[in-house]
Phi, psi and omega in degrees: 000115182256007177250139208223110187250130181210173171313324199267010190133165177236131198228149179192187193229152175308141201106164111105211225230136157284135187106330190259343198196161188267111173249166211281351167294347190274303169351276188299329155300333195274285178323327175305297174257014133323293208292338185299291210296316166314314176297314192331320196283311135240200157262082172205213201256326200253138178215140183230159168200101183331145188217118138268179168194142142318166178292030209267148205294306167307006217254342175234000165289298180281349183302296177335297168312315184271335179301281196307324186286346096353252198281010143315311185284352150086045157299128214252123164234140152298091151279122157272327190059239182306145189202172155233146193318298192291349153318319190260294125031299175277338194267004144289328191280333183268356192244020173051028175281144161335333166144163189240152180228163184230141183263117165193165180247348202046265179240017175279152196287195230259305179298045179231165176211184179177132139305110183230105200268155184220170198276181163229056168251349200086039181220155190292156178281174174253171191290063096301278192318302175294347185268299213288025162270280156346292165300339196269322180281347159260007185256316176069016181258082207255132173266081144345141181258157168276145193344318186254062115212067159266146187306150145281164163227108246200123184264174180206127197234354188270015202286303209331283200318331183264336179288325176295273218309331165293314150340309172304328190266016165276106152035300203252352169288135192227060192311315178296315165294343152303286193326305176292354185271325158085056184267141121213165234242131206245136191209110190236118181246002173045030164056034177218196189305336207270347163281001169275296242252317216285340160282336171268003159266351185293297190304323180278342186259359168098012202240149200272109199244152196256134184241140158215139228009094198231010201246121156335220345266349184066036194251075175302125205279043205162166173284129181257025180273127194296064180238176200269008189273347182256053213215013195297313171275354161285302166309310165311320191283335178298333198286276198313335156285017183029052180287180196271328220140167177216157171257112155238151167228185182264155188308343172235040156072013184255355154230151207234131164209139163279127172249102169293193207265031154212067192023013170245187211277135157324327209069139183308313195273002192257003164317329175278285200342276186310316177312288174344277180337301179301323207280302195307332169314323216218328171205126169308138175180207194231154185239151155210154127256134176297183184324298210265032147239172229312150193263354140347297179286345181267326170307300223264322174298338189246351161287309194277012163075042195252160191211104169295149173229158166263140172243169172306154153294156196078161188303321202280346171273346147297325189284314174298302157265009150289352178274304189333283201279328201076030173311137184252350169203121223178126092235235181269152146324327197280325192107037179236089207260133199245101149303064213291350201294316180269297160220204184235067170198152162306143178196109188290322183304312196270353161293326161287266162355331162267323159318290190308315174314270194324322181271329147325285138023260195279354180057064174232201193249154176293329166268035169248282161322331210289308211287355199293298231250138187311145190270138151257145185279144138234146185252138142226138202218154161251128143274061197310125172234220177252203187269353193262334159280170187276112174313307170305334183264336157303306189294295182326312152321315181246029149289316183268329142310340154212075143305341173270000175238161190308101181249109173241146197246000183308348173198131189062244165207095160266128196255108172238127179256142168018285190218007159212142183252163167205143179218126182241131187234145186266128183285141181294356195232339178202171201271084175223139161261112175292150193220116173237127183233173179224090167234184148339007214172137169256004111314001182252300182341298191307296204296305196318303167325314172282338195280305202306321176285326182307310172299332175296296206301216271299310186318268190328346159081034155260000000 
């Protein structure tokens, strides 16, 4: 069963039986009691709503779906069309709409596609908002508008480009110094948006971009989640173009990872990591991350006289407690850097734009900045267990067994020890527990993680 209906959204791979897979009636159901969920909020005469999509082959076939099924409801929409989730993201707060849909899978391969609905601050909805949409596609009890006050549809092809521009007007983007450093850049856009937008923000920054899979068609060369087993011709091209670095992003641009100018990878998790560093330099502040990334970023916040917060995992429980604290820099471990300055979303674009300002900056090389910062290691491991035991009465057991060390229970359990942590989390869907661990060494990672399961196993009588 491949349609996965959740608080974030409806996600499924093309095809195949309705209910079981995202066909264009699920399409069309989901978009329905979004727009239902829309009318809800307020009360008025006029309702707009921003529709973007990644490149993906399926992508103007639900765009369609979802855009008419919208003015059937006699909703007004903004096409952006080819688009990146923080593109559509800003161009609800700019376009005062009602909320937004982004057609996009993120990083799951090209048959999967997902509606990912946002509010009309631009922000992913919270798990309220999304269980009671959810409820309205299962009550299905939905209203069509008549004919002479159905919805419009209105392309606008200028977000990329106003979205550029905003970046440009931040503080800490320091464009006369890119420009003098005379970077240039290798951009593996994985055959999506992100081969539109992250070279033409390169090209405004004064900086020389290299394209490598940069053609929007969505035939994706590669696995597209930004990791290093699948980045193998990024790396070779940075070496062979005698780059500065190279960029990848995921097909809808909210995660960012660095291949430095010897061809290896930044890590994924110092993507936040180096961004912080740059922010915190220049405005004092507070930091988040979710659970289960890197503890890097809390040594650099705290160097910098900053008070780290760990938050739940997914974005809309970063963003909430980045309002919470009042973070001045905050996202995922994942590469997804949150910018309040600019909005409240992972955004590769304005993440690129503050990386090149640090490096501008400091004139060193990206493996050079890499050694500034401590390496931490990581494991993630599952543990399947059957369906009669309690999941819950496991996390609790090893909450209690090491109460004497820094435990935070806001998604699980996180166990932070001396110079390693571990974080276990239970899956909403099946009897597993996941196990993420960190330390200095991926053999200390490893060993902790295997100690970690023994023990669930001995709780758990297995």
């Amino acid at each position: 069963m491949t349609l996965i209906k959740s608080i974030s959204g409806i996600r499924g791979t093309i095809g195949g039986a309705q209910g079981d897979n995202l066909t264009p009636i699920d399409a069309v159901m989901y978009a329905a009691a979004y727009g239902t969920w829309v009318k809800q909020q307020r009360d008025k005469n006029e309702y707009r709503i921003v529709v973007g999509r990644d490149a993906r082959i399926s992508g103007s076939m639900v765009q369609q779906l979802v855009m008419n099924t919208l003015v059937g409801m006699g909703i007004h929409v903004i096409d952006l069309d080819l688009s990146t989730t923080p593109t559509v993201e800003m161009a609800v707060m700019m376009e005062h709409a009602d909320g937004g849909i982004i057609l996009t899978a993120s990083h799951n391969p090209k048959q999967w596609n997902a509606l990912k609905l946002l509010n009309n601050k631009g922000e992913f909805l919270n798990a309220a908002a999304g269980q009671e949409i959810l409820d309205i596609a299962e009550a299905a009890n939905i209203t069509f508008a008549e004919v002479d006050v159905l919805g419009k549809i209105t392309r606008n092809d200028a977000y990329i480009d106003l979205h550029i521009d905003e970046i440009l007007q931040l503080d800490l983007v320091n464009k006369k110094a890119i420009e003098k450093a005379n970077f240039k850049v290798v951009v593996d856009g994985v055959n999506s948006t992100g081969g539109i937008a992250i070279p033409l923000l390169l090209e405004a920054l004064g900086v020389q971009p290299v394209k490598l899979y940069c053609t929007p068609n969505g035939e994706f060369p590669h696995n597209p989640e930004p990791l290093k087993e699948h980045l193998g011709d990024l790396m070779k091209m940075v070496v062979d173009e005698r780059a500065d670095f190279g960029i990848v992003v995921d097909p809808d641009v909210d995660r960012l990872a660095f291949v430095d100018e010897n061809g290896e990878m930044f890590g994924e998790e110092y993507t936040l990591v180096a961004v912080a560093d740059y922010v915190l330099q220049n405005t004092k502040g507070n930091t988040v991350s979710n659970m289960s990334s890197s503890r890097a970023l809390r040594d650099v916040t705290e160097k910098l006289g900053g008070k780290y917060t760990a938050s739940a995992v997914g974005e809309v429980n970063v963003v909430q407690t980045m309002k919470d604290t009042k973070a001045v820099i905050g996202g995922e471990g994942n590469g997804g850097i949150i910018y309040p300055e600019l909005h409240y979303g992972r955004d590769s674009l304005v993440g690129v734009a503050l990386f090149l300002s640090y490096l501008a900056e400091i004139k060193i090389s990206v493996s050079s900045l890499r050694k500034l910062y401590t390496s931490y290691f990581m494991s993630k491991k599952k543990i399947e267990l059957t369906p009669s035991i309690d999941v819950d009465a496991i996390l609790k057991g090893m909450e209690k067994k090491y109460a004497n060390e820094e435990i935070n229970t806001v998604d699980g359990v996180k166990i932070d020890f001396a110079d390693t942590w571990v974080h276990l989390r239970k899956s909403n869907t099946e009897p597993i527990i996941r196990i993420y661990t960190e330390a200095q060494s991926q053999e200390k990672a490893d060993i902790l993680a295997d100690r970690i399961i023994k023990e669930i196993k001995e709780i758990a009588g297995l």
